[in-house]
SEGUMAR-37061 format. One record per residue (C-alpha): residue in three letters; x, y, z; residue number from 0. Coordinates in nm, 2 decimals, m for minus. Example, Ala and Ser with C-alpha at 12.3 -4.5 7.8 and 13.67 -1.06 7.14 Angstrom:
REM residues 2
{"ALA", {1.23, m0.45, 0.78}, 0};
{"SER", {1.37, m0.11, 0.71}, 1};
This chain:
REM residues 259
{"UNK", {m2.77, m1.81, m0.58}, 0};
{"UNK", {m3.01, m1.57, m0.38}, 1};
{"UNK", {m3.22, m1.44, m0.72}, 2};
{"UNK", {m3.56, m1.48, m0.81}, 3};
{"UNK", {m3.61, m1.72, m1.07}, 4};
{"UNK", {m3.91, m1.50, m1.25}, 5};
{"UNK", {m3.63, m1.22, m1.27}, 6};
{"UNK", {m3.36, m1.14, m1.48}, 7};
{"UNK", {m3.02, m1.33, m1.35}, 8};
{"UNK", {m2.72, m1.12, m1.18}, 9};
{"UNK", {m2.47, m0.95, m1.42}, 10};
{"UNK", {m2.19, m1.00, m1.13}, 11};
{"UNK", {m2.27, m1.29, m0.81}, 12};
{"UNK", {m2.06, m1.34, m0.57}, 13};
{"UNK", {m2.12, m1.57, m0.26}, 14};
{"UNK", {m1.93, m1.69, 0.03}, 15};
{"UNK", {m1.60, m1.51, m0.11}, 16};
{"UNK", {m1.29, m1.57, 0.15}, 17};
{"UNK", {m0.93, m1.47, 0.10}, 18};
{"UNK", {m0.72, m1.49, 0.39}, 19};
{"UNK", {m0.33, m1.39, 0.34}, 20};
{"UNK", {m0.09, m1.52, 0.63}, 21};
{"UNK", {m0.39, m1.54, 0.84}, 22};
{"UNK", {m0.50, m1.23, 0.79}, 23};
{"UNK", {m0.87, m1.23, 0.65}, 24};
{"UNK", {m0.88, m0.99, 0.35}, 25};
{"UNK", {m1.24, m1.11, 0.23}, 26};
{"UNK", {m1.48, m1.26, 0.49}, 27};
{"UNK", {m1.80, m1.48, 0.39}, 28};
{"UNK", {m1.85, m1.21, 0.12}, 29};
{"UNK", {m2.21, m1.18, m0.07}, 30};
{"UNK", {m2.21, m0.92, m0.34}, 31};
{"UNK", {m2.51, m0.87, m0.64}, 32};
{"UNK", {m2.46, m0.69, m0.92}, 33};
{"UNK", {m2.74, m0.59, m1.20}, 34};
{"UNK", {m2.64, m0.51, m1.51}, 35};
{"UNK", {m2.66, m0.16, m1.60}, 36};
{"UNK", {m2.59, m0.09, m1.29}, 37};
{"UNK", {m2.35, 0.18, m1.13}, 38};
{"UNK", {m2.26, 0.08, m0.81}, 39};
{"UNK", {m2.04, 0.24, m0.55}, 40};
{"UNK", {m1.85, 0.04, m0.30}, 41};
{"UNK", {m1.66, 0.26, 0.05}, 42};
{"UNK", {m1.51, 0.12, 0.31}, 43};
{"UNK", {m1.21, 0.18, 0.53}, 44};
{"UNK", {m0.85, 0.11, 0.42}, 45};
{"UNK", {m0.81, m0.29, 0.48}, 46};
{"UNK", {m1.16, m0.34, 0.44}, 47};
{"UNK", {m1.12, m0.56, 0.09}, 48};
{"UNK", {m1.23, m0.36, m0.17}, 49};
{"UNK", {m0.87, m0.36, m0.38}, 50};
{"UNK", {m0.85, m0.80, m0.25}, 51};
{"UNK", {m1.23, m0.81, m0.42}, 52};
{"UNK", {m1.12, m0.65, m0.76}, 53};
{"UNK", {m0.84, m0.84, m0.77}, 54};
{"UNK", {m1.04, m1.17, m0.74}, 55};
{"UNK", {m1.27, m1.05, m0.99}, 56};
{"UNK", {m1.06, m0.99, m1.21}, 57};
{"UNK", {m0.83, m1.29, m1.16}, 58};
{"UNK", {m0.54, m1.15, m1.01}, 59};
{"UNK", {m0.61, m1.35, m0.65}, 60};
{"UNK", {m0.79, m1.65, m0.62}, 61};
{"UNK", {m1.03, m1.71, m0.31}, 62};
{"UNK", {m0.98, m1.95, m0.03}, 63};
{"UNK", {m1.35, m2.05, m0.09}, 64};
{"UNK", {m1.69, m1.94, m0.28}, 65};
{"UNK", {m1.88, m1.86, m0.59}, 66};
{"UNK", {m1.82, m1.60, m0.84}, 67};
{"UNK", {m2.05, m1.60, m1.13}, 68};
{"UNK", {m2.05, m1.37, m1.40}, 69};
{"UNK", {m2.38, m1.36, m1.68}, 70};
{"UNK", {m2.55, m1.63, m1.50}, 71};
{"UNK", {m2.34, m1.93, m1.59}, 72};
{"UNK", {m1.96, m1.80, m1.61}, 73};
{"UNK", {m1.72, m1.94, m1.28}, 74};
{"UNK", {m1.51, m1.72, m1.34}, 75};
{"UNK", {m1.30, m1.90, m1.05}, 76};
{"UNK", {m1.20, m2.12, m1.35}, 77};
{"UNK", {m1.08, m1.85, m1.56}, 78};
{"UNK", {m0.73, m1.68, m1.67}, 79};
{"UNK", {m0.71, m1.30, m1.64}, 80};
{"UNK", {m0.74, m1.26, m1.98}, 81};
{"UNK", {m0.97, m1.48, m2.03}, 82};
{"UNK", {m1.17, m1.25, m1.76}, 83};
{"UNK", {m1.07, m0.95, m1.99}, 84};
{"UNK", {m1.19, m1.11, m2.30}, 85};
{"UNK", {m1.55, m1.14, m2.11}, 86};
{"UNK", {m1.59, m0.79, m2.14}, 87};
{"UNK", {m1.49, m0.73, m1.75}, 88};
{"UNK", {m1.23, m0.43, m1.79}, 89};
{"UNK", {m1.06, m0.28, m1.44}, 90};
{"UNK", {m0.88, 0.09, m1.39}, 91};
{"UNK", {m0.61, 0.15, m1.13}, 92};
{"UNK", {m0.62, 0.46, m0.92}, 93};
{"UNK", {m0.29, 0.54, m1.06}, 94};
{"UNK", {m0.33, 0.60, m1.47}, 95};
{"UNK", {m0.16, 0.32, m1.67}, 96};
{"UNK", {m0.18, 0.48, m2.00}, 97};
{"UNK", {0.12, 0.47, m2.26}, 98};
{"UNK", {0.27, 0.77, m2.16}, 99};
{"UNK", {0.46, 0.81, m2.51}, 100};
{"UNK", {0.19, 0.72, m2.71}, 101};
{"UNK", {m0.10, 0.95, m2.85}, 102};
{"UNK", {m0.42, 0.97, m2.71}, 103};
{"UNK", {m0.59, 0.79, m3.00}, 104};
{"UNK", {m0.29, 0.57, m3.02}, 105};
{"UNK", {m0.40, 0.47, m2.66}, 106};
{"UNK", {m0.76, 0.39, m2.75}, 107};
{"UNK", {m0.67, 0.24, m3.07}, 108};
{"UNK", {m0.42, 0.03, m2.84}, 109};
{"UNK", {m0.71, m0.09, m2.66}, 110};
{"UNK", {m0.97, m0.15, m2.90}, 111};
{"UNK", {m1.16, m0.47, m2.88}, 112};
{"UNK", {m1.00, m0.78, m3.10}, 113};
{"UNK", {m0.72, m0.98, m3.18}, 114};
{"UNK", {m0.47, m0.70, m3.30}, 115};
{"UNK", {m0.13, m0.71, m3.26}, 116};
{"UNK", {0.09, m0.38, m3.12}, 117};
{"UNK", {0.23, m0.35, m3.55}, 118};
{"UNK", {m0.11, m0.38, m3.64}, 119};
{"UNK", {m0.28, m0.14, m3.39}, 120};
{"UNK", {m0.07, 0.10, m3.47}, 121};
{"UNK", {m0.04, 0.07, m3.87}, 122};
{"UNK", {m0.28, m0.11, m3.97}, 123};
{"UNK", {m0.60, 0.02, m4.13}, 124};
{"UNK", {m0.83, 0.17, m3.98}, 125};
{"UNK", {m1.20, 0.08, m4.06}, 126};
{"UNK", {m1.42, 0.36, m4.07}, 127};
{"UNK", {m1.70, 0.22, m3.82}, 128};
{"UNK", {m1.38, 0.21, m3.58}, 129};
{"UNK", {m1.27, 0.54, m3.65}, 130};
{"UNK", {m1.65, 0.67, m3.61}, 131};
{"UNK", {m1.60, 0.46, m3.26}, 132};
{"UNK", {m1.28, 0.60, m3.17}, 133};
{"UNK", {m1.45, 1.01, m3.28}, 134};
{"UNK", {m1.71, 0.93, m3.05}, 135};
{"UNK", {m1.50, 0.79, m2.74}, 136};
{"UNK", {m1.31, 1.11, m2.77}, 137};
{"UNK", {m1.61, 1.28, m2.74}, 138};
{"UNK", {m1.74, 1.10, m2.46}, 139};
{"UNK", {m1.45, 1.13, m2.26}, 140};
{"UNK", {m1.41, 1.55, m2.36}, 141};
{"UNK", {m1.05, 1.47, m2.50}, 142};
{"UNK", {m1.15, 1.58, m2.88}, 143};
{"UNK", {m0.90, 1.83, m2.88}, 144};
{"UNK", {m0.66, 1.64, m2.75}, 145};
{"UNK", {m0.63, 1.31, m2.94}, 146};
{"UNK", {m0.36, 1.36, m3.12}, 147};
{"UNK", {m0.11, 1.47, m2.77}, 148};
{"UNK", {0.16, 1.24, m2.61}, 149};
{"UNK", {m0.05, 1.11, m2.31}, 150};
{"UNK", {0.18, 1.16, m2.08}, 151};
{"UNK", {0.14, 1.55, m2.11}, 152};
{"UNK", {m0.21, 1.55, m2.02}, 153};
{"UNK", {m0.34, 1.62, m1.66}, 154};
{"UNK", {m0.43, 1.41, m1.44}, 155};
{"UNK", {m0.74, 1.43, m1.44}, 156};
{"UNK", {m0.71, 1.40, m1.83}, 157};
{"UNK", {m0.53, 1.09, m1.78}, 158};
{"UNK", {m0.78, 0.91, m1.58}, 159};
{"UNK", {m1.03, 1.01, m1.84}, 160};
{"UNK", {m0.83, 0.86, m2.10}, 161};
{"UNK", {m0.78, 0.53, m1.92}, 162};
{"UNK", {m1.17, 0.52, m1.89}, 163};
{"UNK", {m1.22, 0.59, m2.28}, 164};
{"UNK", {m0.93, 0.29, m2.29}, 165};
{"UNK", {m1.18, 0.09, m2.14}, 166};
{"UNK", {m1.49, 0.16, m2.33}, 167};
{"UNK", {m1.26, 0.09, m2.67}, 168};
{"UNK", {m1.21, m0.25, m2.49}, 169};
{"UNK", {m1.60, m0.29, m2.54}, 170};
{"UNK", {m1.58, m0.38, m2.15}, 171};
{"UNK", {m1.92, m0.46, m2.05}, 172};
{"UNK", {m1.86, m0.43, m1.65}, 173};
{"UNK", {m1.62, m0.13, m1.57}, 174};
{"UNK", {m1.39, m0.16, m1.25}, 175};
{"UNK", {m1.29, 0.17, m1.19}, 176};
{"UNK", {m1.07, 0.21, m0.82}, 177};
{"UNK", {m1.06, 0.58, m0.65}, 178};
{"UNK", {m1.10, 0.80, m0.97}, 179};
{"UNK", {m1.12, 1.09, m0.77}, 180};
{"UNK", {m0.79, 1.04, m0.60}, 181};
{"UNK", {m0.57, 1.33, m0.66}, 182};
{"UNK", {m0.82, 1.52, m0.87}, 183};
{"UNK", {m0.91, 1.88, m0.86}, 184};
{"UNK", {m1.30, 2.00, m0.77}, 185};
{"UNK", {m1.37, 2.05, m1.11}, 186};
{"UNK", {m1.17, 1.75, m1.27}, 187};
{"UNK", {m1.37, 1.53, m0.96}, 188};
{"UNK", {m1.71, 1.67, m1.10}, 189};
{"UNK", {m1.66, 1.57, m1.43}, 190};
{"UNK", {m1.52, 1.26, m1.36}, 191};
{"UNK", {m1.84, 1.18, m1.23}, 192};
{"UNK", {m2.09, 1.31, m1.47}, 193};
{"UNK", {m1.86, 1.12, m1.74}, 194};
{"UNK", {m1.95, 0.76, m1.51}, 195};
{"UNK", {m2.32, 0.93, m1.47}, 196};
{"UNK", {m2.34, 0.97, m1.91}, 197};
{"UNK", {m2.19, 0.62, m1.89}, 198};
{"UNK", {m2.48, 0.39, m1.64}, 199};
{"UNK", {m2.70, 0.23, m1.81}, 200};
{"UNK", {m2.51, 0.17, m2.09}, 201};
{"UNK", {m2.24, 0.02, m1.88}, 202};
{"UNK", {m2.22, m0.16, m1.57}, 203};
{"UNK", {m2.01, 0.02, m1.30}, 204};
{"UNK", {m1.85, m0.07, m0.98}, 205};
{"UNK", {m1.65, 0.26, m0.81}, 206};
{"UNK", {m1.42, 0.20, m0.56}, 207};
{"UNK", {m1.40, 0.55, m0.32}, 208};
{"UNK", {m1.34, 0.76, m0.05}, 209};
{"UNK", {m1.42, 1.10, m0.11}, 210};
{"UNK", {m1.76, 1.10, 0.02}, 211};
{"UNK", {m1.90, 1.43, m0.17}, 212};
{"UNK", {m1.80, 1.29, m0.47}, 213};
{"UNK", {m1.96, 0.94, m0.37}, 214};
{"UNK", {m2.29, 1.14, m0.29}, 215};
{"UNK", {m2.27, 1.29, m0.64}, 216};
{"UNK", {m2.25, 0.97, m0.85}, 217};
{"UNK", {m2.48, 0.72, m0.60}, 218};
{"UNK", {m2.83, 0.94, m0.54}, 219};
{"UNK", {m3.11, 0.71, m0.66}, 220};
{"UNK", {m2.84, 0.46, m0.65}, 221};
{"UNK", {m2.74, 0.15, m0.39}, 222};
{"UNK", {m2.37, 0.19, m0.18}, 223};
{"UNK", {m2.25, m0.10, m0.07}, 224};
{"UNK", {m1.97, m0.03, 0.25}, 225};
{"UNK", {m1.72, m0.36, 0.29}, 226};
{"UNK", {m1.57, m0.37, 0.66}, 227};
{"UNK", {m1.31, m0.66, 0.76}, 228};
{"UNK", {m1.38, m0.82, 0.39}, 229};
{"UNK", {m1.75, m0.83, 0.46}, 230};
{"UNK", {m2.06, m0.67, 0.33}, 231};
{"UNK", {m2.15, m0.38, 0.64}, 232};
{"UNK", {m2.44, m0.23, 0.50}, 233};
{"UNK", {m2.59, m0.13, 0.16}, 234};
{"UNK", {m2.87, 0.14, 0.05}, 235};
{"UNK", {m2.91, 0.48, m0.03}, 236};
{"UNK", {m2.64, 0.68, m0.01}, 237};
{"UNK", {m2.83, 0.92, 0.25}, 238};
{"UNK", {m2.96, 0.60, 0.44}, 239};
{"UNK", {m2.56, 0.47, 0.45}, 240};
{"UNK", {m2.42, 0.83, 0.58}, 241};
{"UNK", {m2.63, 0.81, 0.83}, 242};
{"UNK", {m2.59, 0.45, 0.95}, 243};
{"UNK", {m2.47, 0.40, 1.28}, 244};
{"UNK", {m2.19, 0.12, 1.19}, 245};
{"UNK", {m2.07, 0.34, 0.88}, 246};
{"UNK", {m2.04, 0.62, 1.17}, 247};
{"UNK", {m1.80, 0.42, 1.36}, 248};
{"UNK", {m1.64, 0.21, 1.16}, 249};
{"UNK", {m1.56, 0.41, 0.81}, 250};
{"UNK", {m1.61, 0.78, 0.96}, 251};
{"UNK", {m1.42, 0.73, 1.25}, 252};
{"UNK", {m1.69, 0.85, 1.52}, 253};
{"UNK", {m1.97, 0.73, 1.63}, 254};
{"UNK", {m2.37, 0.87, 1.59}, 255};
{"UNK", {m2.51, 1.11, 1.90}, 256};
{"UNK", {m2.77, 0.89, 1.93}, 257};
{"UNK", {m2.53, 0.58, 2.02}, 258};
């Protein structure tokens, strides 16, 4: 593993990751480091692996070959999905998955960390350093108001904010969050990402997405990674990575003036 021993180990390794499916080569000789804390933004054109490399992640598809190692000395290669889940490692779709007939604290309270069965979530007892966790979720994802509405009548935008508060109840250390943007309006995209900004640090984030200005918003001071043909193209500054010649061609669709 490429880290230096006098640092602090990798939240999230991966080396040597390759998926191929019916000879088509999803991820290819894959290296990918992840600090914890960190908010990280991955781009890429479509079929360049960045849904195949959640999905491994999180257990969903198994590599052909490699290394995935999670807090230092987790494989989680040998590990169920939710076994993966119960690490703390905690994924959101582009499209919401939330229980649409279901409150919006019954979601959260759905999701909170533990053994709890569906009966017990939802009539069970609630303990009051739980509800003071659930009050401040709410608050986090600016849904105060709202927590006691079927969340299937939110917005959109609402929704995906709900699905990330499902997340945090789920005590997920690493946050996989794919194209939250998607669909959003200006505003709904801005706070989006000053929720994931109020969120680093205290979280470890890996954002899947296109929409560049949005990208630019969440990733200054921040490394982009850009995957191309299931391989690592280029990482850096988000300034340094607009202006990349390969990013030019292969993810904007043109190529520099200079080439």
């Amino acid at each position: 593993m490429k880290q230096d021993p006098f640092q602090k180990p990798y939240l999230l390794a991966a080396e040597g990751l390759n998926k191929s499916f019916d000879g088509f080569k999803a991820i290819n000789d894959l290296n990918f480091y992840l600090d914890e804390g960190e908010l990280r933004t991955v781009i890429g054109p479509n079929g360049a692996g960045k849904t195949t490399f959640l999905d491994i992640i999180t257990g969903r598809t198994q590599p052909d070959t490699g290394t995935l190692v999670w807090d230092a000395d987790h494989d989680l290669l040998k590990l169920n999905e939710y076994e993966i889940y119960r690490h703390g490692i905690g994924r959101k779709f582009q499209t919401p998955t939330v229980y649409g007939d279901h409150t919006v604290m019954e979601n959260l309270i759905l999701s909170m960390a533990g053994p709890r069965s569906i009966w017990h979530s939802l009539f069970g007892k609630i303990l009051d350093p739980q509800k003071e966790r659930l009050a401040e979720i709410l608050e986090t994802i600016k849904l105060s108001t709202h927590a006691y509405r079927k969340a299937g009548e939110l917005a959109h935008g609402q929704k995906q904010w709900l699905e990330i508060g499902m997340l945090l109840a789920q005590e997920a250390r690493l946050l996989l969050v794919d194209e939250p943007a998607a669909g959003m309006t200006d505003e709904e995209t801005y706070r989006t990402g000053e929720l994931l900004l109020s969120l680093a640090g205290k979280h470890t984030i890996v954002v899947i997405e296109h929409d560049m200005e949005f990208v630019r918003q969440i990733s200054q001071g921040r490394k982009v990674t850009v995957l191309h043909h299931g391989h690592v193209l280029c990482e850096g500054p988000v300034d340094k990575v607009q202006s990349d010649e390969r990013v030019l061609e292969v993810y904007l669709g043109r190529k520099s003036k200079a080439a």
